[in-house]
C-alpha positions in Angstrom: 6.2 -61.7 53.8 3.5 -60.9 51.4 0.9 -61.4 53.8 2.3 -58.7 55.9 2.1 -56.3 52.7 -2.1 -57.6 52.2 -2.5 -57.2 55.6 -0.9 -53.7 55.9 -2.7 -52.5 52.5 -6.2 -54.1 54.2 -5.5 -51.7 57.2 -5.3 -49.0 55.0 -8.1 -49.5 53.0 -10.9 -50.3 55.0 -10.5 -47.8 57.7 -12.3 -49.7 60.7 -8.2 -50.8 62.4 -7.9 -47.0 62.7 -11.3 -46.3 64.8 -10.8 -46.2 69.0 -13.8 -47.9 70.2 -14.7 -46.7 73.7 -17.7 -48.1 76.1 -20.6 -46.5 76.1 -21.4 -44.4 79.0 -24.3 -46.4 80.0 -22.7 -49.4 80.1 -21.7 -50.8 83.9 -18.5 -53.1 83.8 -17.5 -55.6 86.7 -15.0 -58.5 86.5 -15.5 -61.5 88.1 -12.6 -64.2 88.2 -11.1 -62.7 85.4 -14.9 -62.5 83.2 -16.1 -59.3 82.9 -20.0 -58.9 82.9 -21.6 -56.2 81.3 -25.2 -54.4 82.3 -26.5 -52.1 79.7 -27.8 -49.5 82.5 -30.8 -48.4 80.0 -32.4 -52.0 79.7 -31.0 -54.1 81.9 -29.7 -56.7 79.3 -26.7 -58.1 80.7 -23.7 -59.8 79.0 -20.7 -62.0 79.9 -17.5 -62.1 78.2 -14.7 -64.8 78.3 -11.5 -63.9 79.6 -10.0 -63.5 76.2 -12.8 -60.9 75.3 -12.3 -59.2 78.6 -8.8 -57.9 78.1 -9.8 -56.6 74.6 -12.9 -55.0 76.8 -10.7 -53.3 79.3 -8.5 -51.7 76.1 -12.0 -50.5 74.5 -11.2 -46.8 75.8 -11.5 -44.3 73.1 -7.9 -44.1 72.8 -5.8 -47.1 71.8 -7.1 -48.3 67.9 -8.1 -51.5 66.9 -5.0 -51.9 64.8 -2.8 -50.5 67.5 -4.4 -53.2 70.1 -4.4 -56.0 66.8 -0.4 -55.6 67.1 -0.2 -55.6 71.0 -2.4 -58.6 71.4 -0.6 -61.0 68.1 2.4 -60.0 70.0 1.0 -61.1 73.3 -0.2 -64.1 72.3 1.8 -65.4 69.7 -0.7 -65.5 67.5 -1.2 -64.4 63.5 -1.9 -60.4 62.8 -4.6 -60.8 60.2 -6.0 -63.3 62.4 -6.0 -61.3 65.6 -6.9 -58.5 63.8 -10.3 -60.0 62.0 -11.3 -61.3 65.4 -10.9 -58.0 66.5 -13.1 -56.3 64.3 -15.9 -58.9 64.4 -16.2 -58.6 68.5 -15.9 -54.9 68.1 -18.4 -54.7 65.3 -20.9 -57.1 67.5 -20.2 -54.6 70.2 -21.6 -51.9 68.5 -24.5 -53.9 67.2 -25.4 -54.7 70.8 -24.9 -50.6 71.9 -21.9 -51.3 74.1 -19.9 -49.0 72.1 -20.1 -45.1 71.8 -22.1 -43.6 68.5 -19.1 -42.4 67.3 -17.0 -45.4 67.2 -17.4 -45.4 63.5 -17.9 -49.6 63.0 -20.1 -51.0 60.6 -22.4 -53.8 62.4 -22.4 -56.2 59.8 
């Protein structure tokens, strides 16, 4: 049970769970067997997520936050909250780094 208390306070605290990352307009989205691939319209780079990464992609809409999503996909998957939830904030903070996400998403990149 304490866990759930650290991870609750860490929620809290740091701010990032609370931000609603949303694509960035330039970035072109189509899913193949279940793999999305990404084309950054401005330079051509292209990227290809797993399927895993994919779902958390096609929730990257502006509106649902990462600790809302965190909660939806432990519960999903059976899997630990703080886990879910760091692994969450590292693909979302690499998305940002890479320019997938809007300016405003508010995400550190390191």
């Amino acid at each position: 049970m304490s866990g759930h208390r650290n991870e609750a306070a860490r929620t809290v605290n740091d701010g990032e769970g609370e931000q609603a990352p949303a694509a960035a307009s330039w970035i072109a989205t189509v899913e193949v067997d279940g793999e999305a691939v990404l084309l950054d319209e401005r330079n051509g780079t292209l990227h290809h997520l797993d399927p895993v990464a994919t779902v958390v992609w096609a929730r990257f809409d502006g509106q649902v936050t990462l600790d809302e999503l965190a909660r939806e996909l432990s519960d999903a998957f059976g899997a630990e909250p703080a886990r879910v939830r760091d692994d969450l904030l590292a693909f979302a903070r690499q998305a940002r780094a890479q320019h997938l996400l809007e300016e405003e998403s508010g995400l550190t990149t390191e």
